[in-house]
C-alpha positions as CSV (number, residue, x, y, z in Angstrom):
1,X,0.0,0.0,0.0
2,X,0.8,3.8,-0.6
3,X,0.1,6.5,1.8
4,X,1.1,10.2,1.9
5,X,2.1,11.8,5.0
6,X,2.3,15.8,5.5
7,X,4.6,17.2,8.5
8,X,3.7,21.2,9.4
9,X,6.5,22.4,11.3
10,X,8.1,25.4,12.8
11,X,9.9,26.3,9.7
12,X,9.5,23.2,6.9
13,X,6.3,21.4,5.4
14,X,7.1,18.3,4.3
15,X,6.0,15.9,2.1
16,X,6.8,12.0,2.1
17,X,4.9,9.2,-0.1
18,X,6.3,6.2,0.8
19,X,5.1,2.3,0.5
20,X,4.8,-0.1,3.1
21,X,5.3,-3.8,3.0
22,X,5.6,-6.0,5.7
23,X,5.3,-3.3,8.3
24,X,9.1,-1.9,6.5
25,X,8.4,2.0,4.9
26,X,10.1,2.9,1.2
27,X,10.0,6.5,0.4
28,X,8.9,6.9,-3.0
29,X,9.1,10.7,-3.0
30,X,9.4,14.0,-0.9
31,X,9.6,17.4,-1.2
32,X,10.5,20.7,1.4
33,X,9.0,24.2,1.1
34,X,9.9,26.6,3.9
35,X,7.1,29.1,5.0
36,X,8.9,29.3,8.7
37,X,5.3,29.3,10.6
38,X,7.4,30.0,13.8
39,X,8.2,33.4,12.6
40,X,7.4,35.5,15.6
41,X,4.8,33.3,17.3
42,X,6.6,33.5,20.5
43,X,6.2,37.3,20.3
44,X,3.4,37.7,18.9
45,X,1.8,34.7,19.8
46,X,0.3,34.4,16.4
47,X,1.1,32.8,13.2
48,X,1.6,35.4,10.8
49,X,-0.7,36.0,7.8
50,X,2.1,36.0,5.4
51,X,3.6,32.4,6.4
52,X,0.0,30.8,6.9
53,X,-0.4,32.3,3.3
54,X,3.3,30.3,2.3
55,X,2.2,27.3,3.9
56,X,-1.3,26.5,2.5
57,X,0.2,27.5,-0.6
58,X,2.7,24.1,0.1
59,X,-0.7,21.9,1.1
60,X,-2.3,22.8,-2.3
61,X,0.8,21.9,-4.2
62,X,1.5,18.8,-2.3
63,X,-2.3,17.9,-2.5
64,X,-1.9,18.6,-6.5
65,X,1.0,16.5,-6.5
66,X,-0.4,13.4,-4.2
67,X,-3.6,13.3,-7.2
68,X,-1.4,14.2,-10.1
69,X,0.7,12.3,-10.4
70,X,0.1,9.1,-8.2
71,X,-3.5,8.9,-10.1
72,X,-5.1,7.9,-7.0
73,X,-6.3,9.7,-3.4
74,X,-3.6,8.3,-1.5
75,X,-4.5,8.0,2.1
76,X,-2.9,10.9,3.4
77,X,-2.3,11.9,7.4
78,X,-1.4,15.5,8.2
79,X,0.1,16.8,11.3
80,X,1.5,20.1,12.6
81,X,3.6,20.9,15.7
82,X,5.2,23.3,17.6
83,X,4.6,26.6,16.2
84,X,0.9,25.8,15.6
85,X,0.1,24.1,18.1
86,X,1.3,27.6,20.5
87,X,-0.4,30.0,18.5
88,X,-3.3,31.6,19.7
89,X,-4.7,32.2,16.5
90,X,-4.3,28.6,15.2
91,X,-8.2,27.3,14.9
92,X,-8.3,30.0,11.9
93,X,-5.0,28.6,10.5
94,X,-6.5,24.5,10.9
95,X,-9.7,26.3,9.2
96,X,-8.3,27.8,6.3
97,X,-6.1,24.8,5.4
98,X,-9.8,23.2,5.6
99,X,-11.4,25.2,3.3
100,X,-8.6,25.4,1.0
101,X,-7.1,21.6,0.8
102,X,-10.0,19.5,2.5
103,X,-7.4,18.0,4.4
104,X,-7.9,17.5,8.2
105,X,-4.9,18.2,10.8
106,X,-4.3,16.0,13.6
107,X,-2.4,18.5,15.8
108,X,0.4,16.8,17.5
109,X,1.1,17.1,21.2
110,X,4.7,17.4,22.3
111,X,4.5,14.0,23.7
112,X,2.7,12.6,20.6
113,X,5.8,14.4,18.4
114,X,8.4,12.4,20.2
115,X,6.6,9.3,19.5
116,X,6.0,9.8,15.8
117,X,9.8,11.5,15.7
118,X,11.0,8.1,17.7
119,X,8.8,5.7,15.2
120,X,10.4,7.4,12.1
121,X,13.6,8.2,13.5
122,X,14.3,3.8,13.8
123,X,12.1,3.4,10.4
124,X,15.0,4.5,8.1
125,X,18.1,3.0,10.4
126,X,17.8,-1.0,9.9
127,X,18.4,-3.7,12.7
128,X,18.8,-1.2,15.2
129,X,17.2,-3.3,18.1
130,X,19.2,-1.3,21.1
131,X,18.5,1.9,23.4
132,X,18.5,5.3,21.3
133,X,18.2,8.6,22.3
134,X,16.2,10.5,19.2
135,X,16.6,13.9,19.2
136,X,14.2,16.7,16.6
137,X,15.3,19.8,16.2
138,X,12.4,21.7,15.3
139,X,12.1,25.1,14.6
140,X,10.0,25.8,17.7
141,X,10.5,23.2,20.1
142,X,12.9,20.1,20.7
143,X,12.0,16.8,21.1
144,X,14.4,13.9,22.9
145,X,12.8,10.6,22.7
146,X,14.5,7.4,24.6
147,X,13.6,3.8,24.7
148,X,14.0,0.9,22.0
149,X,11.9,-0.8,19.1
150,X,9.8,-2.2,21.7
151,X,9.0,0.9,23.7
152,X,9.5,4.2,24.8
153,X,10.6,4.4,28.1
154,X,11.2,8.5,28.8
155,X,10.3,11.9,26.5
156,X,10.4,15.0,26.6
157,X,9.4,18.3,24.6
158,X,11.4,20.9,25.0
159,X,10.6,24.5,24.7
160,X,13.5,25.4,22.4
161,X,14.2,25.3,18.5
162,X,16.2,26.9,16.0
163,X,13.5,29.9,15.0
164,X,12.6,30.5,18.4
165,X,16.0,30.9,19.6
166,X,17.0,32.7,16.8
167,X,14.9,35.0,17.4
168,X,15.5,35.2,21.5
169,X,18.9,35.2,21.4
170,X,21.1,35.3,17.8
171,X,19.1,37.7,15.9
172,X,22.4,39.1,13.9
173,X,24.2,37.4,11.1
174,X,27.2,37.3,13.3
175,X,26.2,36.8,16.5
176,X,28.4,38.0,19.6
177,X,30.0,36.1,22.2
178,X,27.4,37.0,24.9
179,X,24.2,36.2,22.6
180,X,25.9,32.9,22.3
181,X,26.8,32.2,25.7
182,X,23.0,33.3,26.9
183,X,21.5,30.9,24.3
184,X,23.8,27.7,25.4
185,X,22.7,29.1,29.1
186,X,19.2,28.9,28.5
187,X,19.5,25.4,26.6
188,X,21.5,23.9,29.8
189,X,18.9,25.3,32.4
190,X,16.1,23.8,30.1
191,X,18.0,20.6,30.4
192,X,18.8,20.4,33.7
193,X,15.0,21.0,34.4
194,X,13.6,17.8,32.7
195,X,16.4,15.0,33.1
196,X,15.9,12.3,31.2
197,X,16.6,8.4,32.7
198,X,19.6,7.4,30.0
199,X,21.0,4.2,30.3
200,X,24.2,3.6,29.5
201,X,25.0,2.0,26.0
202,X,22.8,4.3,24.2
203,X,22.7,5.1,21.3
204,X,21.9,9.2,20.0
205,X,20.3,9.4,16.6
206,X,19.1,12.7,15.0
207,X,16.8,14.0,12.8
208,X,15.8,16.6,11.1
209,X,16.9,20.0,9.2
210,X,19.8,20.5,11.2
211,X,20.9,17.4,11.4
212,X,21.2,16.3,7.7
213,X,22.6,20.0,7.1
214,X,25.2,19.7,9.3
215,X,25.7,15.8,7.9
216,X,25.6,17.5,4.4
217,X,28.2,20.4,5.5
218,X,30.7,18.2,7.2
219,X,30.5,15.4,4.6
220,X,31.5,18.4,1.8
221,X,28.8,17.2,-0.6
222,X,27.8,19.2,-3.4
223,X,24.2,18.2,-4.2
224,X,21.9,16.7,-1.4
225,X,21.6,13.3,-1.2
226,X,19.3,11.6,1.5
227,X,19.9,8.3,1.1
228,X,23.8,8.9,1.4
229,X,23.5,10.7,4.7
230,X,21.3,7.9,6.5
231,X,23.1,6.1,8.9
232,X,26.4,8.1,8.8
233,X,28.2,9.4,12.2
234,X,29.0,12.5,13.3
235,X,31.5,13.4,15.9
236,X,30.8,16.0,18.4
237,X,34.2,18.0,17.4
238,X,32.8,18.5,13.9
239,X,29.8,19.7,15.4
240,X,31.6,22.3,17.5
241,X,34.6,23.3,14.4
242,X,30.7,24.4,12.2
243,X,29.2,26.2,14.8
244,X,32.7,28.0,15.5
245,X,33.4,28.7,11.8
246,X,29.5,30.2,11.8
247,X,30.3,32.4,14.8
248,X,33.6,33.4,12.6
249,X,31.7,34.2,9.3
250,X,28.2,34.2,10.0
251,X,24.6,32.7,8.7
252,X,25.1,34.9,4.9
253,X,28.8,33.0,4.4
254,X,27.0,29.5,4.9
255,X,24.1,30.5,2.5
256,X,26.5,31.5,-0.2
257,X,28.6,28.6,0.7
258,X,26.0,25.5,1.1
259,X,23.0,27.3,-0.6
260,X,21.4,23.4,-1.2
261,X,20.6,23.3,2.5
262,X,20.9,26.8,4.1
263,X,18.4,28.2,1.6
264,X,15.8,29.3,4.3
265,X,17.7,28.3,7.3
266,X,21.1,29.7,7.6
267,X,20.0,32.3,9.7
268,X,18.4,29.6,12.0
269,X,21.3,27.1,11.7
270,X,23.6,28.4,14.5
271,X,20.5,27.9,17.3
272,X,20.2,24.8,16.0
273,X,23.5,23.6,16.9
274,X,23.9,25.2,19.7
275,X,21.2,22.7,21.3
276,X,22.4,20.0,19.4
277,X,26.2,20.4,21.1
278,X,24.5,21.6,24.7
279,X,22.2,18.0,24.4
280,X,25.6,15.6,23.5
281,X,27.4,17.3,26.0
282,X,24.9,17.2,28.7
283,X,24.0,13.3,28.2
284,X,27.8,12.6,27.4
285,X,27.8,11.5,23.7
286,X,30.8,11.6,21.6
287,X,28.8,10.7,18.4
288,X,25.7,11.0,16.4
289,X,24.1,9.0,14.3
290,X,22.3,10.7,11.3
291,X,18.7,9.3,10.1
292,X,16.8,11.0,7.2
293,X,13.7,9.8,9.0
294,X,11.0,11.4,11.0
295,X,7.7,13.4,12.2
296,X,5.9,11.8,8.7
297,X,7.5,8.3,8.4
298,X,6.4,7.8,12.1
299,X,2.8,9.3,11.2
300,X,2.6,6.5,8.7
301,X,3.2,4.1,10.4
302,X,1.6,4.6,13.6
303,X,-1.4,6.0,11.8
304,X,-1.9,3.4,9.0
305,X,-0.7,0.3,10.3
C-alpha cells in the first residue's frame, strides 16, 4: 500500500509518499517548502498572515501533487507541531487549510511528536534493536525521545528550537560572544529541568533539518543526497569546528557557501546547533548518528498500520 504523510512544522512542510510492506516504509518521494510558521509566534503569539499564506500554498501543491501524479487519493495523514500548536490564533489557520485543501490536521502534542519523531527516526536506520536517544530539532521546540523498538521508556518536549532561539537570542548574522553564551545558558537550564533516565550503551540518533545540514556540511557534498547521509556518524568535534566557523563568518557565508541546504535556514542554523552540542554534552555522547527519518515516516506508520 501507498500513503502520503504531510509534517507542518516550525519552519518546513514536508511531504513524504512512501510504500509499506511488511510493516518496512520505502520513500517513494518528498519534497520541502519553507514558509517558517514559527516566525514570531513567540512574540506575537500568532502565526503570521504572510507564512499561513506560504504554507497553504505548500498543502495545495503537495495535494496537486499526491492526485497528479500518483492517479489515485492516496490516504494521506497530516500533522502540525510546535509553532501551531502555541499560536493563539491557530483554529483560523487549521480552518483555512480546511477550506482550502479538504485536508484535516491531527495537531500533535509534544508527547505525541516524540513518539511519531522516535517511530520514524528507527524506520529508516535497519536492525537497530538497542536503546537510542532520538533527538528533533524543530524550529519551535525540541524533542528527545529514549527507549527501544519495543517501547518508549522516557520523552520529553522541550521548549526550544532553532526559529525561536533565533529570534531570542542570535538575531544578527554574526552573533556576539554574549548572545551565544546566553543561548547555550538557557538550553542547559532547560535541560537540567527535565532530566531524562539514560542508560548507558545508548545510542543518540538525529533528525531533522539541522541534522542532515550539518551531515551535508561536514560530509563536503555538493548536491543533497538523503539516502547517502542515512546512517552516517558524526562526531561531536565537527559539530563544535561548524558552529565555530559560523560564529567566525556568519549565517550569509554558509548561504553563499551550502546554498542546497541553508536556503531558508542559515539564519536559523547556528541555534540549532547550539542545542544539538548543549544536548551531547549534557547526556555525554561523543557521536551522532544521522537518520533521514522522522515526524511523517512515524505518522505513517503509527497512523496506517
Amino acid at each position: 500500500m501507498k500513503y502520503a504523510a504531510i509534517d507542518i512544522g516550525s519552519n518546513t512542510v514536508l511531504l513524504l509518499v512512501a510504500k509499506v510492506e511488511k510493516g518496512e516504509l520505502q520513500t517513494l518521494f518528498e519534497e520541502q517548502r519553507i514558509p517558517r510558521l514559527g516566525k514570531g509566534v513567540d512574540s506575537s503569539g500568532n502565526l503570521s498572515p504572510d507564512s499561513m499564506k506560504k504554507a497553504i500554498q505548500a498543502l495545495v501543491d503537495y495535494k496537486n501533487i499526491i492526485e497528479n501524479t500518483y492517479g489515485e487519493t492516496l490516504q494521506t495523514i497530516v500533522t502540525a507541531t510546535s509553532a501551531v500548536r502555541d499560536a493563539n490564533n491557530r483554529e483560523r489557520f487549521l480552518a483555512r487549510i480546511k477550506d482550502c485543501t479538504g485536508f484535516d490536521v491531527n495537531l500533535l502534542s509534544g508527547d505525541d511528536e516524540a513518539q511519531y519523531t522516535f517511530a520514524g527516526a528507527l524506520s529508516t536506520l535497519k536492525n537497530h534493536n538497542s536503546n537510542a536517544l532520538i533527538i528533533d530539532i524543530g524550529g519551535g521546540s525540541t524533542e528527545l525521545c529514549f527507549g527501544n523498538s519495543r517501547q518508549i521508556i522516557d520523552r520529553h518536549s522541550f521548549q526550544m528550537g532553532s526559529v525561536r532561539f533565533t529570534e531570542k537570542y542570535l538575531p544578527a548574522n554574526i552573533p556576539s560572544y554574549e548572545q551565544v553564551q546566553n543561548c547555550r545558558y538557557e538550553i542547559t537550564r532547560l535541560l537540567n529541568n527535565r532530566d531524562l533516565n539514560i542508560k548507558s550503551g545508548t545510542t543518540l540518533i538525529g533528525v531533522a533539518g539541522t541534522v542532515t545540514s550539518l551531515a551535508h556540511i561536514i560530509g563536503g557534498n555538493k548536491e543533497y543526497n538523503s539516502e547517502s547521509l542515512n546512517g552516517i556518524s558524526l562526531n561531536i568535534n565537527k559539530v563544535a569546528e561548524v558552529i565555530n566557523r559560523f560564529i567566525e563568518r556568519g549565517s550569509n557565508y554558509f548561504l553563499e557557501e551550502y546554498p542546497v541546504v541553508m536556503q531558508g535556514r542559515s539564519d536559523v542554523f547556528l541555534a540549532g546547533l547550539l542545542i544539538l552540542e548543549e544536548v551531547m554534552k549534557h547526556y555525554g555522547f561523543e557521536e551522532l548518528i544521522v537518520s533521514t527519518g522522522g515526524i511523517r515516516h512515524g505518522a505513517i506508520l503509527k497512523y496506517f498500520l
